[in-house]
N, C-alpha and C positions, 0 to 999 in steps of 0.2 A: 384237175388238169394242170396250172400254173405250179404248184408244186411238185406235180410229175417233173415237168419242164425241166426247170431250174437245181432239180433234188442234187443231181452232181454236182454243183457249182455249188450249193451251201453245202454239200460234204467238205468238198475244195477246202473251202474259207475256214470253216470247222478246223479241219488239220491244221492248217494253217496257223490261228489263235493256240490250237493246245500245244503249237511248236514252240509257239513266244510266252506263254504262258510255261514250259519248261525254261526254256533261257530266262527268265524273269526270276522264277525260284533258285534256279542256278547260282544266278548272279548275288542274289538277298543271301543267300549260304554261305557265296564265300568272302561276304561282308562279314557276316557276321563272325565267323570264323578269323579272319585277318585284321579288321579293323581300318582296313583298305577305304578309305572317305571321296575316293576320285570322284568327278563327275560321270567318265566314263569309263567304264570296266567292259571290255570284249568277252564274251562266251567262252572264246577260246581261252585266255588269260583266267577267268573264272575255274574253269574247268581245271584247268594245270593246278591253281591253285588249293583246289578240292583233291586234288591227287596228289600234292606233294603234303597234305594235312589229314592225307590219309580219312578222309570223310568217302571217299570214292575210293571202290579200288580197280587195278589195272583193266578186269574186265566191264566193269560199268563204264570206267571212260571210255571207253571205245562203243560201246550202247548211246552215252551223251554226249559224246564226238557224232555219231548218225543224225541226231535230233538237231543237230548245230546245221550240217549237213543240208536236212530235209529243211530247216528253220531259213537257211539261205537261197533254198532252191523255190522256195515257195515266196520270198521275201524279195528278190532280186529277179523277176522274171525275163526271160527270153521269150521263150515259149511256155504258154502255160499249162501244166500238166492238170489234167483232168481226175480226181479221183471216183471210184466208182463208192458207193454207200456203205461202210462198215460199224462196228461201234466201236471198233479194238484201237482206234487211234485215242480217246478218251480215257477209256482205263488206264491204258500204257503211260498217256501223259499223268494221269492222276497219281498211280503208282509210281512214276520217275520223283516227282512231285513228293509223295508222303515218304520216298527211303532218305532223299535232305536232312529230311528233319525230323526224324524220328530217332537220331541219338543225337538229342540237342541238352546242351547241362541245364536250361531252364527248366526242365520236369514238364512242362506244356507240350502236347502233340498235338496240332491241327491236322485233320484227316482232312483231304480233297477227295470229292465225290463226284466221280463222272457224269 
């Protein structure tokens, strides 16, 4: 019953984490890519970065402009949106996640598993 309860609000939080968990890959890509040492690198700036280096192309940015998006809206609340229980927010961040870095010139591909 207490997990009944609450199931939407850990869906919530869930979405949430796999937002920032894509902004965090984002960001580590186009370090590594740039050689960019800032302390702070914005998503958005990351993002630009990964598309002018051709690691992203014009339609995934706008795919990881959504996540930046959803990453803000769920990050900066007004009102807090309520998500109802799916799994596809997972995979989708996994898979945002494993296309990074999977033409990386180290030869290493780390899969993320939802």
């Amino acid at each position: 019953y207490v997990l009944a309860f609450f199931e939407k609000y850990l869906t919530t939080v869930s979405f949430h984490y796999a937002q920032l968990a894509v902004e965090a890959a984002v960001v580590l890509r186009y370090r590594q890519v740039t050689n960019d040492d800032r302390e702070f690198v914005t998503f958005k700036r990351a993002l630009d970065g990964l598309l002018k280096n051709n690691i992203i192309v014009e339609g995934e940015f706008d795919v990881y402009d959504n996540d930046r998006v959803l990453r803000n809206m769920f990050s900066h609340l007004e009102r807090g949106p309520i998500l109802f229980p799916f799994s596809g927010c997972m995979k989708r961040a996994a898979y945002r996640i494993n296309r990074l870095f999977e033409n990386t010139t180290s030869g290493y591909v780390h899969q993320v598993r939802p």
